[in-house]
C-alpha positions as CSV (number, residue, x, y, z in Angstrom):
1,X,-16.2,-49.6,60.1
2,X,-19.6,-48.7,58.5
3,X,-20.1,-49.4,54.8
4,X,-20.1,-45.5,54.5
5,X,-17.0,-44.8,56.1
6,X,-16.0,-47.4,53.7
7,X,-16.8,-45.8,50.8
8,X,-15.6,-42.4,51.9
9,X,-11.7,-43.7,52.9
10,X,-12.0,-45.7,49.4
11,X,-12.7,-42.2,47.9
12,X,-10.4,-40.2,49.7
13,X,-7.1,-43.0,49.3
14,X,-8.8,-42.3,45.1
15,X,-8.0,-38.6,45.4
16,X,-4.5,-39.2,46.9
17,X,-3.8,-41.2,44.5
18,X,-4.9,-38.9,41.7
19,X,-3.3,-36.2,43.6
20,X,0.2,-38.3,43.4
21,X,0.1,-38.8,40.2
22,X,-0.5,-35.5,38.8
23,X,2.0,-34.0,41.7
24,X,4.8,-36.5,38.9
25,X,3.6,-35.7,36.3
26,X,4.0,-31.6,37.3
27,X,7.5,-32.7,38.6
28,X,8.6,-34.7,35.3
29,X,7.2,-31.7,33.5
30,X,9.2,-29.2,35.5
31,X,12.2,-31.0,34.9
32,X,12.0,-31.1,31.4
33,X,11.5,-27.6,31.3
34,X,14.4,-27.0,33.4
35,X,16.9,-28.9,31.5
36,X,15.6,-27.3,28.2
37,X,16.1,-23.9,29.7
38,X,19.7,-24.8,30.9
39,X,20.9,-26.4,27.6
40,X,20.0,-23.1,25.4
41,X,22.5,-21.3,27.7
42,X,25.0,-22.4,29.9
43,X,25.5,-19.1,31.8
44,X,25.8,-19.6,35.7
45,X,23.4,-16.9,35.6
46,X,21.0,-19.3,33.8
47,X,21.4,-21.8,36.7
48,X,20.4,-19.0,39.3
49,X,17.3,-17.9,37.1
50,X,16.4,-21.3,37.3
51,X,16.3,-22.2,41.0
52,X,14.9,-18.5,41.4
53,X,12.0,-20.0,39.1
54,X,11.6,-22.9,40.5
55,X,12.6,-22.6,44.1
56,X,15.1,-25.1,44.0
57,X,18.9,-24.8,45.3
58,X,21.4,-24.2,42.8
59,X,23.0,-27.7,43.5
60,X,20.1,-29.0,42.7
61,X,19.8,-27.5,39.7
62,X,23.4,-28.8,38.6
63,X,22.5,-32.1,39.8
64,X,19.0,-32.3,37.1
65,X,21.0,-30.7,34.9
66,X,24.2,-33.2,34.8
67,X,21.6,-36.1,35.2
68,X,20.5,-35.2,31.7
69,X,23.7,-34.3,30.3
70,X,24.8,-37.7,31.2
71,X,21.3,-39.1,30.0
72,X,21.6,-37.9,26.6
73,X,25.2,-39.4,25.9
């Protein structure tokens, strides 16, 4: 491998990992948002608006959901 092919894979593995990193950081962030939106009201219709919003299942969304419940005893 040439010193510039090098330098571009060492540059591109860089962006990944950037790109992995903020890709948490979104997903923490979405989370949090989630579980703040479910505690204010526990509606089933709140769980739907939320997978609707985030395009996850609704089991999903009662799994994050009874994660932090059981988190925050």
């Amino acid at each position: 491998m040439s010193l510039m092919d090098t330098a571009r894979l060492e540059l591109a593995a860089q962006r990944y990992r950037e790109a992995e990193q903020a890709l948490d950081a979104a997903r923490d962030d979405l989370k949090a948002e989630a579980v703040a939106a479910l505690q204010q009201d526990d509606e089933r219709g709140n769980q739907a608006t939320v997978a609707r919003i985030t395009g996850w299942t609704r089991e999903y969304v009662r799994r994050v959901k009874k994660a932090a419940d059981e988190g925050a005893e």
